[in-house]
C-alpha distance (Angstrom), angle and dihedral (degrees) to the residues before:
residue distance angle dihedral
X1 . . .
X2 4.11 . .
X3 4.08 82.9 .
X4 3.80 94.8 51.1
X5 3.47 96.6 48.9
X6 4.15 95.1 45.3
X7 4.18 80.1 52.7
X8 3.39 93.4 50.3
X9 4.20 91.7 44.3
X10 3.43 87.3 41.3
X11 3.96 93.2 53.6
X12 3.78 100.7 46.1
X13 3.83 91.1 41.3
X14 3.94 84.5 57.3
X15 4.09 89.4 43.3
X16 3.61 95.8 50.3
X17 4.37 92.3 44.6
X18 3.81 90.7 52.5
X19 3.96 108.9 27.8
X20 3.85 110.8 93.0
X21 4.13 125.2 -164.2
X22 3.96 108.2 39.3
X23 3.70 133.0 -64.7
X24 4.03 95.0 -61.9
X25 3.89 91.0 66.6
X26 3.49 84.2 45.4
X27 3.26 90.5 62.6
X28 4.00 102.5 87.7
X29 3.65 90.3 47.3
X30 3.88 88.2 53.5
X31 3.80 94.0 50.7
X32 3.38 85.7 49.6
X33 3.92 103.3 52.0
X34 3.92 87.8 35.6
X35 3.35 88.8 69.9
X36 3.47 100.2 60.1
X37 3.92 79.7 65.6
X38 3.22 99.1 63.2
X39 4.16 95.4 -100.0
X40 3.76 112.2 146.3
X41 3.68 116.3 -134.2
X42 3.94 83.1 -109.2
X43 3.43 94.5 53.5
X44 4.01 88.2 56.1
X45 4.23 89.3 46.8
X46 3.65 84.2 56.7
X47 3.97 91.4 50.8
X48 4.12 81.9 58.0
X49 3.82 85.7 52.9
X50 3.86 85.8 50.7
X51 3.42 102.6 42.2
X52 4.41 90.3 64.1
X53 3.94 95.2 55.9
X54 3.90 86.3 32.1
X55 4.01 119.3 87.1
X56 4.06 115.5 -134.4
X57 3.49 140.3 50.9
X58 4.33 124.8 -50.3
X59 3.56 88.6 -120.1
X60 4.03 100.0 52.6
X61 3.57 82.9 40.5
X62 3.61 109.2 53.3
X63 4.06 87.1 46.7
X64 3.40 90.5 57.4
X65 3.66 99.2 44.6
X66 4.14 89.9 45.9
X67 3.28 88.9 44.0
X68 4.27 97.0 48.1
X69 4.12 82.8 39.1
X70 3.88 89.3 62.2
X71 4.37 117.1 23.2
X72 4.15 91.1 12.5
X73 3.75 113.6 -139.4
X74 3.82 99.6 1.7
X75 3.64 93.0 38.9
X76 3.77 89.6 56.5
X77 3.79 84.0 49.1
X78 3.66 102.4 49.2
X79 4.00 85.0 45.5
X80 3.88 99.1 51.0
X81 3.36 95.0 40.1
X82 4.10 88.7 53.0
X83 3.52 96.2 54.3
X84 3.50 87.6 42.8
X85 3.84 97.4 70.1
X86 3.56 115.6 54.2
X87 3.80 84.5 61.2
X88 3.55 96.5 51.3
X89 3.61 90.4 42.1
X90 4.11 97.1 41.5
X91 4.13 82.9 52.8
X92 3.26 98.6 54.2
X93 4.00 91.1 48.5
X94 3.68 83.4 42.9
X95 3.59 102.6 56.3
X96 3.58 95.5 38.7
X97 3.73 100.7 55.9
X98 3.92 100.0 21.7
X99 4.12 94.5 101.3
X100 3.98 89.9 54.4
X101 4.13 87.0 47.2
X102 3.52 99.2 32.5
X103 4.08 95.8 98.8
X104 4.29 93.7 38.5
X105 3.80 106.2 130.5
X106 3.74 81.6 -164.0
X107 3.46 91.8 65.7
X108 3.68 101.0 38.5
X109 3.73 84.8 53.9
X110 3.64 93.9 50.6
X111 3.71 90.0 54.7
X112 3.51 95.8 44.8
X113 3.71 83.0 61.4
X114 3.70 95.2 44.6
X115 3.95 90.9 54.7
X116 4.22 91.3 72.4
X117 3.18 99.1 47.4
X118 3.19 92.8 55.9
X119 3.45 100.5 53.7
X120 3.52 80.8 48.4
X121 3.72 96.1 66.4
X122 4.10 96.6 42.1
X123 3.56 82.9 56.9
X124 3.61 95.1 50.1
X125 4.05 91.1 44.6
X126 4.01 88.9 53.5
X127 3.89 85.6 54.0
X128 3.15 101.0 48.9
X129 3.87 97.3 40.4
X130 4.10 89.3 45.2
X131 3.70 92.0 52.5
X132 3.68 89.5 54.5
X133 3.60 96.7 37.5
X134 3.83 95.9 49.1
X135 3.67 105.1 52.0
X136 4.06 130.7 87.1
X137 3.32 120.7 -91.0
X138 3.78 116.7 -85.1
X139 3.62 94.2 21.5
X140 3.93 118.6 107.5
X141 4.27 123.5 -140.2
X142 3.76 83.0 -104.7
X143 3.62 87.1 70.9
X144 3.61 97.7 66.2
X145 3.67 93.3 64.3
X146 3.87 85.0 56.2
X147 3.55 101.3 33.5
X148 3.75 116.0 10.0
X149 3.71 99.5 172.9
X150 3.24 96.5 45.1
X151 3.52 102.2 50.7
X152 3.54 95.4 51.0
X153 3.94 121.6 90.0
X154 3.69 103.2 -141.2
X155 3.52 87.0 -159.4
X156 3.85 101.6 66.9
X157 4.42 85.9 40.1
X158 3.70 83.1 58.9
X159 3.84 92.3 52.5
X160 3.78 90.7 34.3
X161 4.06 85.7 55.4
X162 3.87 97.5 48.0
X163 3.88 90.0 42.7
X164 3.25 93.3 56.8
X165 4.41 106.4 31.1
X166 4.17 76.7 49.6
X167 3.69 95.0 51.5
X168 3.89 99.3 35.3
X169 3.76 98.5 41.4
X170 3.69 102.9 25.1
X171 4.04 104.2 28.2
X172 3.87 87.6 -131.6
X173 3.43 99.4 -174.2
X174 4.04 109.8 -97.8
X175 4.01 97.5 -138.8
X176 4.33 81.2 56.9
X177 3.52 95.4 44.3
X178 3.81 95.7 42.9
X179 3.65 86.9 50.8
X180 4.01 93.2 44.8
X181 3.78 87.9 58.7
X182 3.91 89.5 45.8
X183 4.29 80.5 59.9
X184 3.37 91.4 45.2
X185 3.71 103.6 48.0
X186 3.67 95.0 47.6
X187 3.81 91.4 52.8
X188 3.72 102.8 29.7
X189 3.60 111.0 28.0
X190 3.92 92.6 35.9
């Protein structure tokens, strides 16, 4: 167990030094670490599901449920903590040398590059969670390459429409729409 949970410490401490733009474009990365845990990519659509009703950020979040998924308690521990550091750390550097830095076109130019990517890897996240998120039961992503409408649950497309025509045109508050489609689930989709 004192193995798994330096892997998974060892992991998020690595994912938090070299993933740029918040926990959502950490997401991919995550998904793809988490798997090397044994966490099905349904598993990780459920942390998504989680991470609405749950307070915090993705990032701290998704360690901790990876890390809970795999070694329990001390697992979620090792994993939280991991993530945890290379912010606190990167901060600290941060703050402490930002007003010699702060005028670097090298380093505005860096982070001008760093700011596509990732958008890049959000959007890739939201993919791959959608795909997973949005097909029946039983069938894999795969399947909608061989079978598109069949693999898709119209059901959750019609509650992935609303949420998002409600949020985007109406700025329905997320927290009441993520609990709306809590509601509906449990009644409709049951």
């Amino acid at each position: 167990m004192l193995v798994e949970c330096f892997k998974l410490f060892y992991t998020f401490v690595k994912l938090g030094f070299l993933s740029f733009g918040g926990g959502y474009a950490m997401l991919s990365m995550i998904l793809s670490e988490a798997r090397n845990f044994s966490v099905s990519p349904v598993q990780f659509a459920d942390l998504n599901a989680l991470d609405m009703v749950v307070p915090g950020s993705i990032a701290i979040n998704a360690a901790t449920y990876v890390g809970y998924l795999h070694q329990g308690l001390p697992g979620a521990i090792a994993a939280t903590l991991g993530v945890s550091l290379p912010a606190f750390i990167l901060t600290v550097l941060v703050v402490r040398f930002f007003a010699h830095f702060k005028d670097n076109v090298w380093l505005s130019d860096t982070l001008s590059g760093i700011k596509p990517a990732a958008v890049g890897l959000i959007a890739a996240a939201a993919i791959t969670i959608a795909a997973d998120v949005l097909t029946v039961e039983g069938k894999h992503v795969g399947d909608l390459l061989v079978n598109p409408i069949g693999s898709i649950s119209l059901a959750y497309v019609i509650v992935f429409v609303l949420t998002a025509a409600l949020n985007i045109r109406f700025k329905v508050n997320p927290i009441l729409l993520t609990v709306l489609a809590g509601v509906v689930g449990a009644f409709v989709m049951a």
